[in-house]
Backbone as JSON, one array per atom type, in Angstrom:
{
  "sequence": "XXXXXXXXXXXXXXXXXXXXXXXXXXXXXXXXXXXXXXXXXXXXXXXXXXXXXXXXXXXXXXXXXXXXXXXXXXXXXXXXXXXXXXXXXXXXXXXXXXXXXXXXXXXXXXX",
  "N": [[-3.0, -4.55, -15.27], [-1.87, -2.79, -12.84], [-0.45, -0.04, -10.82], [1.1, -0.75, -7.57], [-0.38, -0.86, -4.82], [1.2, 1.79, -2.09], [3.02, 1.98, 0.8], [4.02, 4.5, 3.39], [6.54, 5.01, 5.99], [7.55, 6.01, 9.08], [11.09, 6.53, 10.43], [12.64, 7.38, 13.18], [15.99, 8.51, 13.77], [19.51, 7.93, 14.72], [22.72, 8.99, 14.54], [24.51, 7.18, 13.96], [22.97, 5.16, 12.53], [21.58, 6.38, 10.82], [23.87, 6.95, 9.03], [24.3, 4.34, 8.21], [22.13, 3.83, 7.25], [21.79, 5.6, 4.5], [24.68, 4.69, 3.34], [23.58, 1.72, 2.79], [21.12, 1.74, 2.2], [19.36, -0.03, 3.4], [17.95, -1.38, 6.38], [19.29, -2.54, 9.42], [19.94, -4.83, 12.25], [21.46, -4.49, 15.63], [24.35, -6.47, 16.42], [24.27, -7.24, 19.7], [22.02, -5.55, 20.37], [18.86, -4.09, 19.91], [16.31, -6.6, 18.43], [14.53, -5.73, 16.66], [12.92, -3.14, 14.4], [11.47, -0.76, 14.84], [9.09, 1.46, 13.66], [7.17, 4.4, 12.29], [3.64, 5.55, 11.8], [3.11, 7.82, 11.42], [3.85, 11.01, 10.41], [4.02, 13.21, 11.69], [3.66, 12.39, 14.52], [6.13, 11.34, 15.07], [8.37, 13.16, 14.62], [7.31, 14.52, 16.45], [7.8, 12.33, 18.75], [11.25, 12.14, 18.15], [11.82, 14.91, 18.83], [11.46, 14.24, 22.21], [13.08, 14.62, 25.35], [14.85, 12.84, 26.11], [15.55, 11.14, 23.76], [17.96, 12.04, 22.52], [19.8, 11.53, 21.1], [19.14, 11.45, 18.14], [19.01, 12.45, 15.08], [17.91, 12.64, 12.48], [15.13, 11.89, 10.83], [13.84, 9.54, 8.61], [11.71, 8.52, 5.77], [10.03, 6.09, 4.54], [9.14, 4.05, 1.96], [7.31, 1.73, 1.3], [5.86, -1.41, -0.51], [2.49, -1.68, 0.23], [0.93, -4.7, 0.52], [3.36, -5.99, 1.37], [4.36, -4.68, 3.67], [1.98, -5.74, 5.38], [2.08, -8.4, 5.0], [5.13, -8.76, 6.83], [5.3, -6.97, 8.89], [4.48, -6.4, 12.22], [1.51, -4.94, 13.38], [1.05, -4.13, 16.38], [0.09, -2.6, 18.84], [2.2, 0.23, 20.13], [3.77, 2.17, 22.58], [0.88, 4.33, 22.67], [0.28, 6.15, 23.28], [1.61, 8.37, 22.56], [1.92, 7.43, 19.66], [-0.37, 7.94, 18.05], [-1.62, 7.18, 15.68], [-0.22, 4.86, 15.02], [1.78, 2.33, 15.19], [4.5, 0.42, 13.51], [6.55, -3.32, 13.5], [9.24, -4.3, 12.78], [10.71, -7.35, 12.5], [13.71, -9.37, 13.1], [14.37, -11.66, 11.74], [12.39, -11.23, 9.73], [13.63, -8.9, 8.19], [15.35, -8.58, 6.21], [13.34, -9.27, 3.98], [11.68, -7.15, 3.92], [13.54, -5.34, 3.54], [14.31, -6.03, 1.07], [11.92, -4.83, -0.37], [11.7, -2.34, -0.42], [10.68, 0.95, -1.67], [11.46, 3.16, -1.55], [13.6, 5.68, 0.34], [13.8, 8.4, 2.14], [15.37, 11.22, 2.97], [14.11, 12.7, 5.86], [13.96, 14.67, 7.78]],
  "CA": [[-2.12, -4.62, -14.12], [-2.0, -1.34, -11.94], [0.41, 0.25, -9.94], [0.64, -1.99, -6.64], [-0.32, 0.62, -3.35], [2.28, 1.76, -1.17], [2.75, 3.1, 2.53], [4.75, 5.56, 3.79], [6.12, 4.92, 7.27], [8.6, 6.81, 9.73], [12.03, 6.4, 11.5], [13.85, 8.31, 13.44], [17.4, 7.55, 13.7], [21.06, 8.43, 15.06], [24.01, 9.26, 13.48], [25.46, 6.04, 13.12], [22.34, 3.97, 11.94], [21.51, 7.5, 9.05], [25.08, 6.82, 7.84], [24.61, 2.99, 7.71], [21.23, 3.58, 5.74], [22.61, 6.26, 3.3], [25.46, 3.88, 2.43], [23.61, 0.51, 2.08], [19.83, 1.48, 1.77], [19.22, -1.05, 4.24], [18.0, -1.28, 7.86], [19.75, -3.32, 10.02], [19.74, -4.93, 13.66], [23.11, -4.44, 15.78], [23.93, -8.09, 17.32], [23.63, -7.17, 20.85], [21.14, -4.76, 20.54], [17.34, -4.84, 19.49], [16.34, -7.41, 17.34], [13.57, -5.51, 15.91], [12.97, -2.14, 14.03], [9.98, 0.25, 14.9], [8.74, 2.59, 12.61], [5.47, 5.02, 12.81], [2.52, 5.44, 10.82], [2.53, 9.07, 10.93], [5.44, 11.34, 10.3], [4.05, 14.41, 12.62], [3.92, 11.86, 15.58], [7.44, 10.6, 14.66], [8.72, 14.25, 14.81], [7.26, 14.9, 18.42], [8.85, 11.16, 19.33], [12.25, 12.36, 17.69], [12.11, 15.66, 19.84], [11.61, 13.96, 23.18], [14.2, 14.75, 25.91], [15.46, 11.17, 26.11], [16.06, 11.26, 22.35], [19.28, 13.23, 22.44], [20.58, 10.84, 19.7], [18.16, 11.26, 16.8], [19.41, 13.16, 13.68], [17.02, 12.5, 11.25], [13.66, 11.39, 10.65], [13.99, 8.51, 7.76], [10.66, 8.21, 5.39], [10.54, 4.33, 3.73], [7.87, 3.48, 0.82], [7.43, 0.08, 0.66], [4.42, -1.83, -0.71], [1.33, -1.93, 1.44], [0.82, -5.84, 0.79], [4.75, -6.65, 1.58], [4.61, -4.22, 4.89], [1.29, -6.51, 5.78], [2.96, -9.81, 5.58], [6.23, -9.07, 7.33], [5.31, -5.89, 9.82], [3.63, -6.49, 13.64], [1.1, -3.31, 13.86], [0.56, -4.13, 17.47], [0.45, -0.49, 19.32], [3.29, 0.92, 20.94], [3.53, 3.85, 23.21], [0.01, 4.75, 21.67], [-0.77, 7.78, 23.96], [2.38, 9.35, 21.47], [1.66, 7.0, 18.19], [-1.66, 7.36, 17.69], [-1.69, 6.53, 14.18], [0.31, 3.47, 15.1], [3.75, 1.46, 14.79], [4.74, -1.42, 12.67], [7.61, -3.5, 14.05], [9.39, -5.84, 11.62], [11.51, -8.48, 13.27], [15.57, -9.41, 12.59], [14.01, -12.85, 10.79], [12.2, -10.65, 8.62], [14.22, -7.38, 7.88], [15.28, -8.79, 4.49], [12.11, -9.46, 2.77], [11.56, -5.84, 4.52], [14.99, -4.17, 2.88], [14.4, -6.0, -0.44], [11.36, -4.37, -0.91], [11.76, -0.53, 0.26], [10.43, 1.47, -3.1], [12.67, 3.97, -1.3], [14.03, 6.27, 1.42], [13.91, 9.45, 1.98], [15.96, 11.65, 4.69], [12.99, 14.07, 5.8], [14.4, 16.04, 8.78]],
  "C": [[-1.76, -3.2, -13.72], [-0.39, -1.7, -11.35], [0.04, -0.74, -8.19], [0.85, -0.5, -5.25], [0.54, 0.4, -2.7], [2.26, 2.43, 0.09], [3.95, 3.78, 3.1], [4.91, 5.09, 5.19], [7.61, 5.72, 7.41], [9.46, 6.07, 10.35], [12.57, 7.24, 11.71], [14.89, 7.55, 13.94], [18.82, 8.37, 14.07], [21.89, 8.69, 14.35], [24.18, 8.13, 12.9], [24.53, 4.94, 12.05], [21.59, 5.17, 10.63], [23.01, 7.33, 8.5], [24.86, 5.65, 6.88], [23.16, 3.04, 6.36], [21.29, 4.19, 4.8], [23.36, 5.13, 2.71], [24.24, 2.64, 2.01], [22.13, 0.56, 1.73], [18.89, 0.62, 1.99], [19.13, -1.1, 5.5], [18.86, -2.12, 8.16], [19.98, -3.58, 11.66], [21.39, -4.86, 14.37], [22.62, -5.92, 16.91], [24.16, -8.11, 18.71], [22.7, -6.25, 21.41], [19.75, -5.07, 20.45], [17.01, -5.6, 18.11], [15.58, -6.74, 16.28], [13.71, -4.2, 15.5], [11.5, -1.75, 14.62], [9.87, 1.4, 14.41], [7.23, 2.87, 12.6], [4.92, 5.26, 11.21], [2.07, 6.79, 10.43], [3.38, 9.87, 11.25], [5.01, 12.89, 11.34], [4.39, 13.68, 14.18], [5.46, 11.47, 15.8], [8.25, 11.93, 14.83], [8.81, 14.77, 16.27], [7.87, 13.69, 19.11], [10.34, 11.69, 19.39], [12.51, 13.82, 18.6], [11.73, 15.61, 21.26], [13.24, 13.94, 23.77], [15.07, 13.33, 25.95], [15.94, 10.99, 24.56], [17.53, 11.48, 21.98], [20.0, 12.55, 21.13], [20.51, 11.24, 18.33], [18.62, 12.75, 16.21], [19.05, 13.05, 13.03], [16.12, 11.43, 11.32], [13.96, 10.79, 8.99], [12.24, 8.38, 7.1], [10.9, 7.16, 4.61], [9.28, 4.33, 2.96], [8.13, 2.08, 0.65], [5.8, -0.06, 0.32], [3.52, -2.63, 0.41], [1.56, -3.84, 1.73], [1.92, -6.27, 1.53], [4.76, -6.15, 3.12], [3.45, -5.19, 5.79], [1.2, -7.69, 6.24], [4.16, -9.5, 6.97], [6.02, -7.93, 8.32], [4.02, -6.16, 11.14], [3.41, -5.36, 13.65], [0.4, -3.68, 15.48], [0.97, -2.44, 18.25], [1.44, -0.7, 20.55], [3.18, 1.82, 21.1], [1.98, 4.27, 22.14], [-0.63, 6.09, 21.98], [0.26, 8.97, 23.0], [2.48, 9.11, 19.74], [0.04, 6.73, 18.09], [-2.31, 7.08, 16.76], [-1.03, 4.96, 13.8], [1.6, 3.05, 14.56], [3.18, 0.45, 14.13], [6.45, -1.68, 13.24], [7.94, -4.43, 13.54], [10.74, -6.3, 12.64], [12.91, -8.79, 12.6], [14.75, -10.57, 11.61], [13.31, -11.96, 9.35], [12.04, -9.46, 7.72], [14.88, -7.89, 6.13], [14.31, -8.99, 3.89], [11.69, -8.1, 2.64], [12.32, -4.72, 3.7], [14.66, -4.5, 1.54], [12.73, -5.48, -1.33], [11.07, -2.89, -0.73], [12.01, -0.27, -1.34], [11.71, 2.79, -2.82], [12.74, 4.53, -0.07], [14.64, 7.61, 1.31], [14.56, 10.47, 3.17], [14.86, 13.31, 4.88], [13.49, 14.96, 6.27], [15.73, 15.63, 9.63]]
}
């Protein structure tokens, strides 16, 4: 029995939603906001996203390890914005942000 492969993916994120994942280590959806999370596949693209003028929010670039198989089940890699992700998004859904949170190997605050 091996180590089980894992994937590295990106968020960038605001003040208030890098406090909330410091404290609880846990994404989460706000209930009149978006249901879903989107997170990139490649942390240089996620950097040039995060310094777009429209951005003005974003305070840190968030790195998540979860396991490949677990991000496979529960993550939509349909492409978003792809002329700026061209390594690609995954977009996990409010229904299945817990199977999502209870398996994050970890989180890392990059930039």
């Amino acid at each position: 029995m091996g180590i089980e492969p894992e994937t590295k993916i990106y968020r960038a994120v605001g003040e208030v939603e890098l406090s909330s994942v410091l404290w609880t280590t846990q994404f989460s959806v706000l209930p009149n906001g978006s249901q879903v999370k989107y997170f990139r596949l490649n942390l240089e693209e996620t950097l040039v996203f995060a310094d777009l003028v429209f951005n003005i929010d974003v305070v840190a670039v968030l790195e998540v390890s979860i396991p490949s198989a677990t991000l496979q089940r529960v993550g939509d890699f349909t492409k978003v914005d792809a002329y700026i992700f061209k390594s690609g998004t995954v977009e996990i859904s409010s229904e299945l942000l817990d199977d999502f949170n209870n398996a994050i190997i970890s989180i890392v605050h990059k930039y």
